[in-house]
NULOTOR-18844 format. One record per atom (N, C-alpha, C, CB): residue number from 1; chain; atom name; x, y, z. Coordinates in steps of 0.02 Angstrom, whole numbers, plus 50000, padded with zeros to 5 digits. Glycine has a CB too. Example, Ala and Ser with C-alpha at 12.3 -4.5 7.8 and 13.67 -1.06 7.14 Angstrom:
2
@pos=1 unit=A site=N c1=50660 c2=49716 c3=50390
@pos=1 unit=A site=CA c1=50615 c2=49775 c3=50390
@pos=1 unit=A site=C c1=50660 c2=49835 c3=50390
@pos=1 unit=A site=CB c1=50565 c2=49776 c3=50452
@pos=2 unit=A site=N c1=50642 c2=49888 c3=50354
@pos=2 unit=A site=CA c1=50684 c2=49947 c3=50357
@pos=2 unit=A site=C c1=50645 c2=50002 c3=50394
@pos=2 unit=A site=CB c1=50704 c2=49970 c3=50286
***
This chain:
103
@pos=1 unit=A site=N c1=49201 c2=47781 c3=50030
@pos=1 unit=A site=CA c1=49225 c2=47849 c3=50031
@pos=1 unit=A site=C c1=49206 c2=47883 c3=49965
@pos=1 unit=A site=CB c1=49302 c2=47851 c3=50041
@pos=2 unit=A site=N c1=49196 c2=47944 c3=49973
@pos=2 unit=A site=CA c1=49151 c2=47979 c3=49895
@pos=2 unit=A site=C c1=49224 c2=48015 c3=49889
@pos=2 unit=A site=CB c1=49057 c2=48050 c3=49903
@pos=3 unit=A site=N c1=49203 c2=48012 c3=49815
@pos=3 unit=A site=CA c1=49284 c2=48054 c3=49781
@pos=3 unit=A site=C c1=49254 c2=48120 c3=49763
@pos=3 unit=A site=CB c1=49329 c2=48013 c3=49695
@pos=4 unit=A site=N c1=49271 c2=48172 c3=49756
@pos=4 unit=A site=CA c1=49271 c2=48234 c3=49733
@pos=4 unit=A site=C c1=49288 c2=48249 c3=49671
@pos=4 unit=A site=CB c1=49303 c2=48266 c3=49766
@pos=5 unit=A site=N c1=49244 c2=48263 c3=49658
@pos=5 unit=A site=CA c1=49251 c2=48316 c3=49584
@pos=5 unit=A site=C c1=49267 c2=48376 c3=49578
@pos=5 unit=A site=CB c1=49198 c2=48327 c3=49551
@pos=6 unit=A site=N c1=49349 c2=48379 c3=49551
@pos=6 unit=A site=CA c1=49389 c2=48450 c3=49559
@pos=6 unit=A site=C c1=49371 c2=48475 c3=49467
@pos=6 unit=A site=CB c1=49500 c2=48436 c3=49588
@pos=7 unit=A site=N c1=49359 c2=48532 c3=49474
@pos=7 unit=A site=CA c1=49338 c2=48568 c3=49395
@pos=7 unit=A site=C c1=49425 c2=48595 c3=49392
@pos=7 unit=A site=CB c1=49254 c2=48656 c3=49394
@pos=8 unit=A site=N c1=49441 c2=48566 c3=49324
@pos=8 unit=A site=CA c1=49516 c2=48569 c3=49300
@pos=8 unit=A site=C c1=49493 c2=48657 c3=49251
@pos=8 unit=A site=CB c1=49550 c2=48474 c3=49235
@pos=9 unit=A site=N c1=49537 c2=48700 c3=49265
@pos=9 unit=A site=CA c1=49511 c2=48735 c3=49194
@pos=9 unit=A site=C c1=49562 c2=48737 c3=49136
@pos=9 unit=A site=CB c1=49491 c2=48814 c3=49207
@pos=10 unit=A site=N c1=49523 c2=48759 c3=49083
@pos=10 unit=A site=CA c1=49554 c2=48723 c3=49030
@pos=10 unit=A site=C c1=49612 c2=48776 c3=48995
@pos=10 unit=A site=CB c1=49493 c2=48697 c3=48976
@pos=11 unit=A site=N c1=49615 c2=48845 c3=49024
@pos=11 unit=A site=CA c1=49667 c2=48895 c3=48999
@pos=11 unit=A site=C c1=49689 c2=48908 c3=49088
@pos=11 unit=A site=CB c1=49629 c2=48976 c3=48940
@pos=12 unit=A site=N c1=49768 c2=48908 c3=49087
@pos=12 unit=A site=CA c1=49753 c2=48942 c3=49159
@pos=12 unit=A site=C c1=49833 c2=48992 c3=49166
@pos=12 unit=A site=CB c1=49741 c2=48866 c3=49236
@pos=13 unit=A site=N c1=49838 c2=49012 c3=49077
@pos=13 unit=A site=CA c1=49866 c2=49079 c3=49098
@pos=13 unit=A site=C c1=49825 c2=49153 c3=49073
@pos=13 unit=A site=CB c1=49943 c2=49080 c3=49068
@pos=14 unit=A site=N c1=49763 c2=49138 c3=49078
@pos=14 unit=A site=CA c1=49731 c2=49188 c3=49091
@pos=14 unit=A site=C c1=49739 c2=49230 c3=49155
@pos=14 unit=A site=CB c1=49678 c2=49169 c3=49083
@pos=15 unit=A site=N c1=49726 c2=49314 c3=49153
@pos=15 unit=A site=CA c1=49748 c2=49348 c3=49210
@pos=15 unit=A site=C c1=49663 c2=49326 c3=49272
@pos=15 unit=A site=CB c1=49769 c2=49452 c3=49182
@pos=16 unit=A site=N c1=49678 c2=49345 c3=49332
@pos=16 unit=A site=CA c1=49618 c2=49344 c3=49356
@pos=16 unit=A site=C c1=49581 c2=49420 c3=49377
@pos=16 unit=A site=CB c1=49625 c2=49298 c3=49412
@pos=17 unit=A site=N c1=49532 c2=49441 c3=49345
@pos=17 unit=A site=CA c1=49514 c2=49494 c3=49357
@pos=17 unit=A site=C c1=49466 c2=49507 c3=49397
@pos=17 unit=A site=CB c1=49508 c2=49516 c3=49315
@pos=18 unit=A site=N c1=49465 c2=49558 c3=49458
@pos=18 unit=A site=CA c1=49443 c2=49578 c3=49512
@pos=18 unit=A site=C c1=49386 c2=49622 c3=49486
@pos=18 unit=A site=CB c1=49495 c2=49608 c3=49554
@pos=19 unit=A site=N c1=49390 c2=49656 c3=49458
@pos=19 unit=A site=CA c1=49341 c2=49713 c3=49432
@pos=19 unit=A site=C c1=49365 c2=49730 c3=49345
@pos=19 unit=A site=CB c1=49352 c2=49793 c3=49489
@pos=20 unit=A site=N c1=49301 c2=49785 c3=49322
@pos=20 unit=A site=CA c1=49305 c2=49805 c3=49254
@pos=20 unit=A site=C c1=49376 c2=49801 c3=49222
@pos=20 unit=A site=CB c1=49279 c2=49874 c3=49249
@pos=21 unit=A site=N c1=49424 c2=49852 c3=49271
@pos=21 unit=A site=CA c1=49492 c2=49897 c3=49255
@pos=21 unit=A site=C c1=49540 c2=49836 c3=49300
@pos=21 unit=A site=CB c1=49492 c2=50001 c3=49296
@pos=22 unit=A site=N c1=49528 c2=49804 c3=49364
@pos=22 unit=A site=CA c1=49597 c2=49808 c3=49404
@pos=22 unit=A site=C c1=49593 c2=49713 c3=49378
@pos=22 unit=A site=CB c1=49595 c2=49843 c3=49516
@pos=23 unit=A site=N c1=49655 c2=49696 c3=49405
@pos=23 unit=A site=CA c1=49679 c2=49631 c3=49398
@pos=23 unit=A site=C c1=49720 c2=49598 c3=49453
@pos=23 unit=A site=CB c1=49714 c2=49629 c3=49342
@pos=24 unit=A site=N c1=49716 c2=49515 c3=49469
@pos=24 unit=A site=CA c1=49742 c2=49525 c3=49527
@pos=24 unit=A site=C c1=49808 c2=49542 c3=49537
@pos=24 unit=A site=CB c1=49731 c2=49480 c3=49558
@pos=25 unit=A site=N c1=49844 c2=49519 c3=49479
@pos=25 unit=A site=CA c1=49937 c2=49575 c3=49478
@pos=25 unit=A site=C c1=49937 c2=49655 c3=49487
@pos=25 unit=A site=CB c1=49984 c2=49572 c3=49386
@pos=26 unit=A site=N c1=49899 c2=49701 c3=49462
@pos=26 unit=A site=CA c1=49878 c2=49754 c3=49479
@pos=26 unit=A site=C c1=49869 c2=49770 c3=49558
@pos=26 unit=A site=CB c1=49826 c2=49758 c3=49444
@pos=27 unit=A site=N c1=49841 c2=49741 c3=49593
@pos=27 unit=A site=CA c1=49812 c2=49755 c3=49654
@pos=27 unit=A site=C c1=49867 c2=49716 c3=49704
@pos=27 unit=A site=CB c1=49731 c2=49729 c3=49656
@pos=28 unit=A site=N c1=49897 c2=49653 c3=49682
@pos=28 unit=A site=CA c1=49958 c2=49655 c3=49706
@pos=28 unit=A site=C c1=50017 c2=49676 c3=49724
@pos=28 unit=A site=CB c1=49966 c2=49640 c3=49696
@pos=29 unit=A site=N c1=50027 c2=49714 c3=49657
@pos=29 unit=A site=CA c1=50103 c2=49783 c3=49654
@pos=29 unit=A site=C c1=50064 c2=49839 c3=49676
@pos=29 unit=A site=CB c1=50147 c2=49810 c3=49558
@pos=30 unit=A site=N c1=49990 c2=49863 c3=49690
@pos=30 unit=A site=CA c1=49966 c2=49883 c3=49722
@pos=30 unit=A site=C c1=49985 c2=49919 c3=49809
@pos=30 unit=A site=CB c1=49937 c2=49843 c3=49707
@pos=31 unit=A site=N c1=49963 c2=49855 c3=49825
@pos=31 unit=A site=CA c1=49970 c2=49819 c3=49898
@pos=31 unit=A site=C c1=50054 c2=49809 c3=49894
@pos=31 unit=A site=CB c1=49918 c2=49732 c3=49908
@pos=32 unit=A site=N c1=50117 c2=49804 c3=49847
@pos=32 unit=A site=CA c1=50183 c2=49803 c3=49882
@pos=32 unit=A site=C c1=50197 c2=49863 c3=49885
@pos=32 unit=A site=CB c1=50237 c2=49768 c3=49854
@pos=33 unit=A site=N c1=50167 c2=49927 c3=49861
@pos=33 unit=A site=CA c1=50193 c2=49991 c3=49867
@pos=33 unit=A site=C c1=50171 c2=50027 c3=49917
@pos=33 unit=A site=CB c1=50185 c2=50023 c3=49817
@pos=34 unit=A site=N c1=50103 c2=49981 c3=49925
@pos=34 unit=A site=CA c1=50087 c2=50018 c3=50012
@pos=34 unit=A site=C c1=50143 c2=49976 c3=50057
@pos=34 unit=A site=CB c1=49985 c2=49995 c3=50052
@pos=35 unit=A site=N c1=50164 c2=49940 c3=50053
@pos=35 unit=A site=CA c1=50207 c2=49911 c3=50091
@pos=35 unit=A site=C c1=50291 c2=49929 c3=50084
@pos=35 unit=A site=CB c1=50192 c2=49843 c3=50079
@pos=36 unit=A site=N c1=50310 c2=49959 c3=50039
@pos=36 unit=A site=CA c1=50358 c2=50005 c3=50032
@pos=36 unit=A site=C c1=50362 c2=50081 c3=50042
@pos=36 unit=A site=CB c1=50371 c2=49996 c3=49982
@pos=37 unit=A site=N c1=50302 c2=50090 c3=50042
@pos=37 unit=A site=CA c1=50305 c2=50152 c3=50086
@pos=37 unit=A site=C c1=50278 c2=50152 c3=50163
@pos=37 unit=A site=CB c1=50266 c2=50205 c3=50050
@pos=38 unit=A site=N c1=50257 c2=50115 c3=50189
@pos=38 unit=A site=CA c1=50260 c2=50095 c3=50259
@pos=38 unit=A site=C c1=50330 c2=50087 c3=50280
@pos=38 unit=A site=CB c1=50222 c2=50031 c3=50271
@pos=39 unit=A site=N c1=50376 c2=50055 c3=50248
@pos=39 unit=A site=CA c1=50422 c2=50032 c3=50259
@pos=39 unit=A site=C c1=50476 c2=50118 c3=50261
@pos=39 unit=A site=CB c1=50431 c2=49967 c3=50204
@pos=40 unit=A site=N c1=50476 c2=50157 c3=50177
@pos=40 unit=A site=CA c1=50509 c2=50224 c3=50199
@pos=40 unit=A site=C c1=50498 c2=50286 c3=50225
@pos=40 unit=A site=CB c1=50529 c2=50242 c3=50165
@pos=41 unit=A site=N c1=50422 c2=50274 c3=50260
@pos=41 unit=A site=CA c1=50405 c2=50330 c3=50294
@pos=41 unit=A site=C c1=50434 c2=50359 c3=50365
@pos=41 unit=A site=CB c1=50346 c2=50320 c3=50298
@pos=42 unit=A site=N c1=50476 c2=50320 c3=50401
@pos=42 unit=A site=CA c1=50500 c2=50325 c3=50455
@pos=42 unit=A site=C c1=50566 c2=50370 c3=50422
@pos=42 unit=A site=CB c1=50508 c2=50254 c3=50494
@pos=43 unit=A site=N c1=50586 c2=50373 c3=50375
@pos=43 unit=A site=CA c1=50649 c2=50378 c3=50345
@pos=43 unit=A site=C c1=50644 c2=50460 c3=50310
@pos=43 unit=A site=CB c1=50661 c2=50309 c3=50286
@pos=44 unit=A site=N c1=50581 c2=50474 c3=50318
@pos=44 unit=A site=CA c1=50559 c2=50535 c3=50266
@pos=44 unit=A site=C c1=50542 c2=50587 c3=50313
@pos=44 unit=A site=CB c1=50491 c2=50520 c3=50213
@pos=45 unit=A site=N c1=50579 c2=50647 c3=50295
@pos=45 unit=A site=CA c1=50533 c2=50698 c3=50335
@pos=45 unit=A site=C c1=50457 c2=50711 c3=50339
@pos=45 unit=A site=CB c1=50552 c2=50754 c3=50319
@pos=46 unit=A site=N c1=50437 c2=50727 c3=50396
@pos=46 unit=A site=CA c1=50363 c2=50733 c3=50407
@pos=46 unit=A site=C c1=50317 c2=50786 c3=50373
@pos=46 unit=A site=CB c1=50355 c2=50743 c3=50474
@pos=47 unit=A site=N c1=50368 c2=50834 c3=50329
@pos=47 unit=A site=CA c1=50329 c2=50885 c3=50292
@pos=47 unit=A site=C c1=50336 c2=50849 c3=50222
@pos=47 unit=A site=CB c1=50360 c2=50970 c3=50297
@pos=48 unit=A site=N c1=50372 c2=50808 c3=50222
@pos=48 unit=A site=CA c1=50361 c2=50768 c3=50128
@pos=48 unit=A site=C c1=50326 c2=50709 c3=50133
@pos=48 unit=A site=CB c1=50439 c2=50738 c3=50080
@pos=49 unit=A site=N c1=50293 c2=50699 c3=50202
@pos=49 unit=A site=CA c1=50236 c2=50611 c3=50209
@pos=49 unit=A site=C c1=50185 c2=50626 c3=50142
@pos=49 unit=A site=CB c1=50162 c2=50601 c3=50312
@pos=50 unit=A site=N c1=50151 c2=50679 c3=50127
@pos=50 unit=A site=CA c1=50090 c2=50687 c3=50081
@pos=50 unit=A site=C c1=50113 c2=50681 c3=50008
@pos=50 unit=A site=CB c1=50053 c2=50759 c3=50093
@pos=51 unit=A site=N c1=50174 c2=50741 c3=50017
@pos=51 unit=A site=CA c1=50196 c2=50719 c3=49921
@pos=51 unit=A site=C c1=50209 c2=50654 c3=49913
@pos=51 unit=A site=CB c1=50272 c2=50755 c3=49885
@pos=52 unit=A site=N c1=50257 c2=50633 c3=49962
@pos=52 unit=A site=CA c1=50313 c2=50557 c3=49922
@pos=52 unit=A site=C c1=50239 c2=50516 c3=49933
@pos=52 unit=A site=CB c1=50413 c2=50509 c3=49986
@pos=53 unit=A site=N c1=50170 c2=50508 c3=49973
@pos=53 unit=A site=CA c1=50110 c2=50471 c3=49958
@pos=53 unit=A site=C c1=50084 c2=50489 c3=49900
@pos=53 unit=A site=CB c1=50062 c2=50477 c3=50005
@pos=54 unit=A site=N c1=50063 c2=50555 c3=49874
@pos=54 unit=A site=CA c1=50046 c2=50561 c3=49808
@pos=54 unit=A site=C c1=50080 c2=50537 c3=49751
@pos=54 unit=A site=CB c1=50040 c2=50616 c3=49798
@pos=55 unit=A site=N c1=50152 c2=50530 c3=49747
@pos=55 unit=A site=CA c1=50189 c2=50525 c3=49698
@pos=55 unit=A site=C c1=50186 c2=50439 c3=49707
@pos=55 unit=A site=CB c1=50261 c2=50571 c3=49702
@pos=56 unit=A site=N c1=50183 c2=50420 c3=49759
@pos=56 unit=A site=CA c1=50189 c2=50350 c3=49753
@pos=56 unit=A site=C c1=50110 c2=50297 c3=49718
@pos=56 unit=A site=CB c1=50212 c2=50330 c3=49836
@pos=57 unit=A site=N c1=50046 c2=50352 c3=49744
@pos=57 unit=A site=CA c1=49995 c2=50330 c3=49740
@pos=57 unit=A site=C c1=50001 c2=50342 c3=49628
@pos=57 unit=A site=CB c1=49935 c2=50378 c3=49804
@pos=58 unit=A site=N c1=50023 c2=50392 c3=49611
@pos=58 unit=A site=CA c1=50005 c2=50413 c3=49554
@pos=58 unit=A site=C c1=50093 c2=50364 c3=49503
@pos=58 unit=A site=CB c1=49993 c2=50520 c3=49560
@pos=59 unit=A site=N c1=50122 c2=50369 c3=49529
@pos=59 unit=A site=CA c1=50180 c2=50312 c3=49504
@pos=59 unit=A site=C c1=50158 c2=50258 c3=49488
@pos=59 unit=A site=CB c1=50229 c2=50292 c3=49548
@pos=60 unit=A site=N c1=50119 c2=50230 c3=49567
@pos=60 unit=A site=CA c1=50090 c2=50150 c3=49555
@pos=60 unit=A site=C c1=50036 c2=50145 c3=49489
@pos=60 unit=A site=CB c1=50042 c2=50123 c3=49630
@pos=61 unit=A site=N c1=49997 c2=50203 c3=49490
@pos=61 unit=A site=CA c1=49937 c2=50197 c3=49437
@pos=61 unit=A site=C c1=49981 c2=50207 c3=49368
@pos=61 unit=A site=CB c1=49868 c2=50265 c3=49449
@pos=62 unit=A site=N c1=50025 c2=50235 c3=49369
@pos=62 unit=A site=CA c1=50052 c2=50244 c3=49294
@pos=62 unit=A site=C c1=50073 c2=50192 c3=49284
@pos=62 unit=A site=CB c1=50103 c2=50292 c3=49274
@pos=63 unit=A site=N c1=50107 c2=50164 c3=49320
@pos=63 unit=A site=CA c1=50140 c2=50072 c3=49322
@pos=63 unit=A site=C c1=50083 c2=50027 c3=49280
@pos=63 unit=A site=CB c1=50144 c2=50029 c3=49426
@pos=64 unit=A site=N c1=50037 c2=50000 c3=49323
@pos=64 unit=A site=CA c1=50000 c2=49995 c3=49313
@pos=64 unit=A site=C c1=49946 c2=49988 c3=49244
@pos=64 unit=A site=CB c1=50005 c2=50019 c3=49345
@pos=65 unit=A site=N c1=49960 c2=50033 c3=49214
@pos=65 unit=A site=CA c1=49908 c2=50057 c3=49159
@pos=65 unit=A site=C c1=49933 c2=50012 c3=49092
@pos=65 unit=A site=CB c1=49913 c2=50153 c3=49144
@pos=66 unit=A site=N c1=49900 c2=50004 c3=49053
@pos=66 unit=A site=CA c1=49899 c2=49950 c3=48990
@pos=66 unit=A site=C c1=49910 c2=50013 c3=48937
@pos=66 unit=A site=CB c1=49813 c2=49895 c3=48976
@pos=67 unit=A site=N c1=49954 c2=50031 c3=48918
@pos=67 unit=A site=CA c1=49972 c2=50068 c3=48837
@pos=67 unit=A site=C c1=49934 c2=50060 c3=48768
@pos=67 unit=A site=CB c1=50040 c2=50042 c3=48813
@pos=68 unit=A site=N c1=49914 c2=50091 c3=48762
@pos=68 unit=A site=CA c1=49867 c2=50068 c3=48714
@pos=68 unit=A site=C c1=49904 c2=50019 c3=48619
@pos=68 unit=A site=CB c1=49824 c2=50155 c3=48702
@pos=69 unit=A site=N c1=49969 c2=50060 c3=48625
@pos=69 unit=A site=CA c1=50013 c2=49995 c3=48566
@pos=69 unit=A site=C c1=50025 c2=49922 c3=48594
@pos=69 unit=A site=CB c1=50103 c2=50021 c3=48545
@pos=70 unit=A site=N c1=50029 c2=49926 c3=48632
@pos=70 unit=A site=CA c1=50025 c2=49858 c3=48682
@pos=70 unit=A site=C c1=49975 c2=49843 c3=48738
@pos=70 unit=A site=CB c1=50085 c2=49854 c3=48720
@pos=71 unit=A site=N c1=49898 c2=49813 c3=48720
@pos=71 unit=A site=CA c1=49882 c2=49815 c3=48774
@pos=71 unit=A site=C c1=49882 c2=49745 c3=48820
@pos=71 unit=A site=CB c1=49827 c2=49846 c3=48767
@pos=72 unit=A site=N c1=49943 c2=49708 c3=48803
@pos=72 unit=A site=CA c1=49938 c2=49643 c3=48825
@pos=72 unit=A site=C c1=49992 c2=49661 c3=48889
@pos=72 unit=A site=CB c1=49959 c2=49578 c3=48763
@pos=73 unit=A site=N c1=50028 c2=49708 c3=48873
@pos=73 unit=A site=CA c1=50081 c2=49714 c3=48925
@pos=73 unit=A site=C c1=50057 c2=49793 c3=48962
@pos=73 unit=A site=CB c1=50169 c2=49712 c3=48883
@pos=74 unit=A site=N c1=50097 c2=49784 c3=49034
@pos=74 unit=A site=CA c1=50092 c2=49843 c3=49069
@pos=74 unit=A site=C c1=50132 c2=49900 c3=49055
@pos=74 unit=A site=CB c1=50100 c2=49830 c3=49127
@pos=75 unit=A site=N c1=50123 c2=49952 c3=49072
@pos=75 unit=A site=CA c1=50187 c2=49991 c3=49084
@pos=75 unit=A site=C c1=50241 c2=49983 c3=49128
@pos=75 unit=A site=CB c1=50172 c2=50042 c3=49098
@pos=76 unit=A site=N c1=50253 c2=49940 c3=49168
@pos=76 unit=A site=CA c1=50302 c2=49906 c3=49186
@pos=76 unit=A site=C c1=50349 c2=49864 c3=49166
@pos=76 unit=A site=CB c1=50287 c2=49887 c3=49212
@pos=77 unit=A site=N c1=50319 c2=49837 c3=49113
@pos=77 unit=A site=CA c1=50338 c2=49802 c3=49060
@pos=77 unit=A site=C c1=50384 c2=49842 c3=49018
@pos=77 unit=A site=CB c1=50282 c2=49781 c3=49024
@pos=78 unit=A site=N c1=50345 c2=49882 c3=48966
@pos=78 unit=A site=CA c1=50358 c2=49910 c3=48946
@pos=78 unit=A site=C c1=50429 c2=49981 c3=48946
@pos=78 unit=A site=CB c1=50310 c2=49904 c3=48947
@pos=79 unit=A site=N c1=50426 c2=49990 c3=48996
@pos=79 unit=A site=CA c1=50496 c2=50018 c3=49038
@pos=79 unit=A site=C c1=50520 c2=49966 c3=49050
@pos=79 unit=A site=CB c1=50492 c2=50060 c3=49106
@pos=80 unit=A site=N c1=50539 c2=49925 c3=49069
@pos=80 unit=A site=CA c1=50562 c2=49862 c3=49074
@pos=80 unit=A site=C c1=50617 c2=49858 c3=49010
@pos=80 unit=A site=CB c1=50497 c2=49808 c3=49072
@pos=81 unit=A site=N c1=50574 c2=49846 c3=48972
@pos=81 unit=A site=CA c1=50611 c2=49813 c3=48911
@pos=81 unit=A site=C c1=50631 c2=49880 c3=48869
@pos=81 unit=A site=CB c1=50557 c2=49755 c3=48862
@pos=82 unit=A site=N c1=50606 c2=49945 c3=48887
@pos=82 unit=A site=CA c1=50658 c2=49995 c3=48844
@pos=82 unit=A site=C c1=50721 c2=50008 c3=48875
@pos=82 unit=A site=CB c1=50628 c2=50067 c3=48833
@pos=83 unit=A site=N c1=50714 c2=49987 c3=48947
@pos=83 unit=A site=CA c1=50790 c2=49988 c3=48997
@pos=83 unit=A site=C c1=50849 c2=49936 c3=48966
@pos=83 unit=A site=CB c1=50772 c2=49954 c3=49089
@pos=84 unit=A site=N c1=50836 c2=49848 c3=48978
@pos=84 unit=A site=CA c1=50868 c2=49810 c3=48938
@pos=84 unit=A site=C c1=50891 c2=49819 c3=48870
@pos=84 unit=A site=CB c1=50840 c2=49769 c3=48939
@pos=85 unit=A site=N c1=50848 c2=49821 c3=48838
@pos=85 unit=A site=CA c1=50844 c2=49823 c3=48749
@pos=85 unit=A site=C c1=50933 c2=49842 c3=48746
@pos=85 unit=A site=CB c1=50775 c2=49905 c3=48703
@pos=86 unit=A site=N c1=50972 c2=49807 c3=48695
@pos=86 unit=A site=CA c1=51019 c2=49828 c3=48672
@pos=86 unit=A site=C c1=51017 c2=49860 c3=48606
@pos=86 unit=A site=CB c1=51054 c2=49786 c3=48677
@pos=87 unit=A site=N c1=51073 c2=49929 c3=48645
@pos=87 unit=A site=CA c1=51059 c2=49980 c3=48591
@pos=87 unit=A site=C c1=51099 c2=49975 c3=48532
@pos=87 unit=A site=CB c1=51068 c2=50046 c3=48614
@pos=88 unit=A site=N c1=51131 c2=49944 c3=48527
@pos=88 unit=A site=CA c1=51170 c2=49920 c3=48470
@pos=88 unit=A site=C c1=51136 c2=49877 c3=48422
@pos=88 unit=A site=CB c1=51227 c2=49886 c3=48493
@pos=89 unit=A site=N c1=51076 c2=49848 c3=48455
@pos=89 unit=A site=CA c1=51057 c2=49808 c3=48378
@pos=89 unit=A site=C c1=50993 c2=49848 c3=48362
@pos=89 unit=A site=CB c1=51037 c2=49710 c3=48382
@pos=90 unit=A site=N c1=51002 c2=49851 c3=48292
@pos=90 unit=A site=CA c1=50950 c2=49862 c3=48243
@pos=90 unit=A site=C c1=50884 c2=49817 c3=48264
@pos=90 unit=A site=CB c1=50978 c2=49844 c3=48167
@pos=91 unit=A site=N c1=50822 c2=49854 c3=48273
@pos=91 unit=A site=CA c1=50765 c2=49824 c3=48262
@pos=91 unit=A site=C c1=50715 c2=49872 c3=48210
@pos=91 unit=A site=CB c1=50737 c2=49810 c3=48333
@pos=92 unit=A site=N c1=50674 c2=49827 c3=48157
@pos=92 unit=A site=CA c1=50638 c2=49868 c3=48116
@pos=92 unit=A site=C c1=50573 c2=49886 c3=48139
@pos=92 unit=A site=CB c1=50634 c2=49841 c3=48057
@pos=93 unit=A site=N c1=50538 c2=49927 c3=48113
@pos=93 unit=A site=CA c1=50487 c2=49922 c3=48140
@pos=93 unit=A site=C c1=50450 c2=49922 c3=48067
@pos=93 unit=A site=CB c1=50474 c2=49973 c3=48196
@pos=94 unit=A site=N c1=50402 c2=49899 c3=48076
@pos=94 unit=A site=CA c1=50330 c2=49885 c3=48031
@pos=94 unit=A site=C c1=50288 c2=49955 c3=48015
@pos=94 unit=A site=CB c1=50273 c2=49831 c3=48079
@pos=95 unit=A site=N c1=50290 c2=49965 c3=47954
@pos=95 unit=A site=CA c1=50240 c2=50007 c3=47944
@pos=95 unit=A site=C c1=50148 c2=49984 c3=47974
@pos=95 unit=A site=CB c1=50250 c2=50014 c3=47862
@pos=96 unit=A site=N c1=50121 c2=50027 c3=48003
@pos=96 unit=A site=CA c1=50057 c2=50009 c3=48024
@pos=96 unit=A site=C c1=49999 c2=49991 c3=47949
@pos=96 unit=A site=CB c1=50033 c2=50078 c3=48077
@pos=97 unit=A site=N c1=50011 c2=50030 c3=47927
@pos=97 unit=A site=CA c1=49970 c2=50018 c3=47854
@pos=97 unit=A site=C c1=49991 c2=49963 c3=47821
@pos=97 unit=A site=CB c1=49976 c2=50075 c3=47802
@pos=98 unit=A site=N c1=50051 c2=49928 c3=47823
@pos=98 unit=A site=CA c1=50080 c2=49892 c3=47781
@pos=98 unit=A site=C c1=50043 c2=49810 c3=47835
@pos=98 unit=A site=CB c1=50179 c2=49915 c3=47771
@pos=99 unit=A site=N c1=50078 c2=49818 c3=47889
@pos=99 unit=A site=CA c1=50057 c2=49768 c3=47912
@pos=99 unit=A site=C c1=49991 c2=49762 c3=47957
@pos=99 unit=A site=CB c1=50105 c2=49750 c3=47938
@pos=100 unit=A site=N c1=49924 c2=49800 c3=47931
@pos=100 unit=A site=CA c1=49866 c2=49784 c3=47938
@pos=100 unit=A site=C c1=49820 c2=49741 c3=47887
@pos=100 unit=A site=CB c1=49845 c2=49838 c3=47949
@pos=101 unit=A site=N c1=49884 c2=49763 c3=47817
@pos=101 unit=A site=CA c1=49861 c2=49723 c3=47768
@pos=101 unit=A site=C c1=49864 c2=49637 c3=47757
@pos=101 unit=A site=CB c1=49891 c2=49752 c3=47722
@pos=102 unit=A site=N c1=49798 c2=49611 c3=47722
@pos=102 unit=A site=CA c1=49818 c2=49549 c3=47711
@pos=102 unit=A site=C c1=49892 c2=49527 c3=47682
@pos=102 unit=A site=CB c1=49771 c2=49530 c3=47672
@pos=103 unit=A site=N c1=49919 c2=49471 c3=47684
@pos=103 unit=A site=CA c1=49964 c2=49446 c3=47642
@pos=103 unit=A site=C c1=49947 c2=49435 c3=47579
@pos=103 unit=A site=CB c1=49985 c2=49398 c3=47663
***
């Protein structure tokens, strides 16, 4: 019997990217918002089907989009964690000039 040679890779929380811009988490939350609005269109009047699609098509893309102070995280993220964040504790922030500098 011949054994197979499976290629292990050697990082595998890298994202997987589909094209230049999209990623496959991108195109996933993508694809659940077409599926949430399939789901509330029966529920919506028939003269608001085009806006609540625009607003949903242009929501998802803002979601979506990488911030440029963070471009490791989404804007999903990012709202995310200004929702949680407790407002009671002090966090500092870093001067940009200060901490571009060497130590």
């Amino acid at each position: 019997m011949q054994q197979r040679q499976y290629r292990i890779p050697n990082e595998v929380t890298t994202e997987l990217k589909i094209n230049k811009m999209l990623y496959l988490y991108d195109l996933l939350f993508l694809v659940a918002l077409i599926i949430v609005r399939l789901i509330a269109l029966p529920f919506i009047p028939d003269v608001l089907h085009l806006p609540f699609t625009c607003f949903l098509v242009g929501f998802g893309l803002f979601l979506v989009i990488r911030p440029t102070t963070n471009p490791e995280k989404r804007m999903v993220h990012v709202l995310y964690y200004a929702l949680i964040k407790k407002k009671d504790t002090y966090i500092a922030l870093a001067d940009r000039n200060e901490s571009s500098k060497g130590a």
